[in-house]
C-alpha positions as CSV (number, residue, x, y, z in Angstrom):
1,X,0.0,0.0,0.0
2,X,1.4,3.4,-1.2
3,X,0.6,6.3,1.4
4,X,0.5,9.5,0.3
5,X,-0.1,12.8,2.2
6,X,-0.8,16.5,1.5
7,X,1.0,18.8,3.1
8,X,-1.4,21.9,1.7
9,X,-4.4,20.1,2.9
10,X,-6.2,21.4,5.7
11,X,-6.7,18.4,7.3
12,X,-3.8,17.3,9.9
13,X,-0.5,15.1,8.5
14,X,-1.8,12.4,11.6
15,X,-5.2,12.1,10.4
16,X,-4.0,11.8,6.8
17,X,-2.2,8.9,7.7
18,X,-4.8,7.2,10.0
19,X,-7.6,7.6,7.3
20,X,-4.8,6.7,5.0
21,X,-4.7,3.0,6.7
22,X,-8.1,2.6,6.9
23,X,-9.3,2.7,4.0
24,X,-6.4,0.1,3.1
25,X,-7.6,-1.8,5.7
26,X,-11.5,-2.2,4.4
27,X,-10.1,-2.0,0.8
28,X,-8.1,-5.1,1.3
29,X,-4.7,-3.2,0.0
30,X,-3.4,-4.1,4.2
31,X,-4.4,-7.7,5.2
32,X,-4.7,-9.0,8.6
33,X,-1.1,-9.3,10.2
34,X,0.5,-7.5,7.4
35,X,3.3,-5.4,8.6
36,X,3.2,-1.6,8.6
37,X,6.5,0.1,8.1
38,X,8.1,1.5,11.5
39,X,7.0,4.9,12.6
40,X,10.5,5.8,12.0
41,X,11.0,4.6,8.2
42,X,7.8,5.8,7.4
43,X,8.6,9.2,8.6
44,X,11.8,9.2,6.5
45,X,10.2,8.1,3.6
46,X,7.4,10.6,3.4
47,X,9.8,13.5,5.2
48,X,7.8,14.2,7.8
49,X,8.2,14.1,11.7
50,X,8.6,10.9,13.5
51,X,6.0,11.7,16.2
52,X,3.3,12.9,13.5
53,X,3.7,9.1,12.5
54,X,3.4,7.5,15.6
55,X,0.3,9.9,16.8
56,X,-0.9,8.1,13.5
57,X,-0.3,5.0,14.8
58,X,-1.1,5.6,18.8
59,X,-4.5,6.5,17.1
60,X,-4.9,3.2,14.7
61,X,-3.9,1.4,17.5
62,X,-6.2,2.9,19.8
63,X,-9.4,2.3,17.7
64,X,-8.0,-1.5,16.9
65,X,-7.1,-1.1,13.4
66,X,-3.4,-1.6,14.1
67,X,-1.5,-4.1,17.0
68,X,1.7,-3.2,17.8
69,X,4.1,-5.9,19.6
70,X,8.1,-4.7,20.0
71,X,9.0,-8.0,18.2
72,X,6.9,-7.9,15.0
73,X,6.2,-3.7,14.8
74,X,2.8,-2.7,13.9
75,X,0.6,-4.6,11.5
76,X,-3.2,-4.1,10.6
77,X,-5.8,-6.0,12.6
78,X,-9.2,-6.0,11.8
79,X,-11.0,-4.4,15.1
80,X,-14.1,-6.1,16.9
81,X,-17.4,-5.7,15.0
82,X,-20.1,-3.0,16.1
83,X,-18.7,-2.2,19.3
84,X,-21.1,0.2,21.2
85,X,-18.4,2.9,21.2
86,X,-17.8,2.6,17.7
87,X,-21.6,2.8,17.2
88,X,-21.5,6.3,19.3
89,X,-18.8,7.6,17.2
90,X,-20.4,6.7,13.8
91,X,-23.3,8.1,14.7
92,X,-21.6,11.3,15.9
93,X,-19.8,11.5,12.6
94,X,-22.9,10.5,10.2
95,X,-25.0,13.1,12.2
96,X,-22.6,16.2,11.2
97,X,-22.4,14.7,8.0
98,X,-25.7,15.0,7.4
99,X,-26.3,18.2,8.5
100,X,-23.6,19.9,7.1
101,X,-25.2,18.0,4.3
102,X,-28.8,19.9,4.9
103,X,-26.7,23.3,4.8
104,X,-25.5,23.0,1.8
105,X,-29.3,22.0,0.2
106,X,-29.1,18.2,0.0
107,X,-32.3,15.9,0.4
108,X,-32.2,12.8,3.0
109,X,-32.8,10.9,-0.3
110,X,-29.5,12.5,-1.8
111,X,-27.4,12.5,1.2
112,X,-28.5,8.4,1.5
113,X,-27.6,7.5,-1.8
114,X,-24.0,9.5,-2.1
115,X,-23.5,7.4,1.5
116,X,-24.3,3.8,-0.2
117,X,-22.5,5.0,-3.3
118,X,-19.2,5.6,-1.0
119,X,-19.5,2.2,1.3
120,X,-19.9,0.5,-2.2
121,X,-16.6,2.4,-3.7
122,X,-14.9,1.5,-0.9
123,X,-16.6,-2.1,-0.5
124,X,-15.5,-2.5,-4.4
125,X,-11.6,-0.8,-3.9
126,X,-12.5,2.1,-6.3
127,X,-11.5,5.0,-4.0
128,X,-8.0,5.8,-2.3
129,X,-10.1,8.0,0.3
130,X,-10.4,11.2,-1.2
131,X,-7.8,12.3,1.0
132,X,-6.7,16.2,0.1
């Protein structure tokens, strides 16, 4: 998996990266167990700070998308299903989708089908993420 990151985008180098494995993760580019590169090569490689990478991955592996072991390094795990605190957070995250989505004039019946079009795109590999 090839990750990439923006340095003129608004949104933060950390989160780049984190949204960056996750959607490698459910596009099947990062299979269970596969080894991540080390916070510190990864930061060489994309010439950016050590700690922005390991926030990154402190993150990942907060939310169960990563396990890191001192032995083997970091490598992508597939978290537990439909955890009640991942629930809360969706939800959280859906809701000010959709009503930034109501600000800017879009119908529930739009604002459904761009969200089944996306969990398809994803579902189907034919996004990187959008990240900018």
């Amino acid at each position: 998996m090839i990750i990439e990151i923006n340095t003129l985008s608004a949104t933060p180098i950390y989160e780049q990266l984190r949204d960056q494995v996750v959607f490698g993760i459910a596009a099947g580019k990062l299979a269970p167990d596969e080894a991540l590169p080390s916070a510190r090569n990864l930061a060489v490689d994309l010439g950016i700070n050590f700690h922005t990478v390991a926030k990154a991955y402190a993150m990942l592996c907060d939310e169960g998308y990563i396990v890191t072991d001192r032995r083997r390094g970091s490598v992508a795990a597939y978290p537990a299903a439909n955890t009640a605190a991942f629930n809360t957070d969706l939800t959280r995250k859906l809701s000010l989708n959709a009503a930034e989505a109501i600000c800017h004039g879009m119908n529930d019946e739009a604002f459904t089908s761009l969200c089944a079009q996306c969990f398809k795109n994803v579902q189907t590999n034919q996004t990187d993420g959008g990240i900018s």
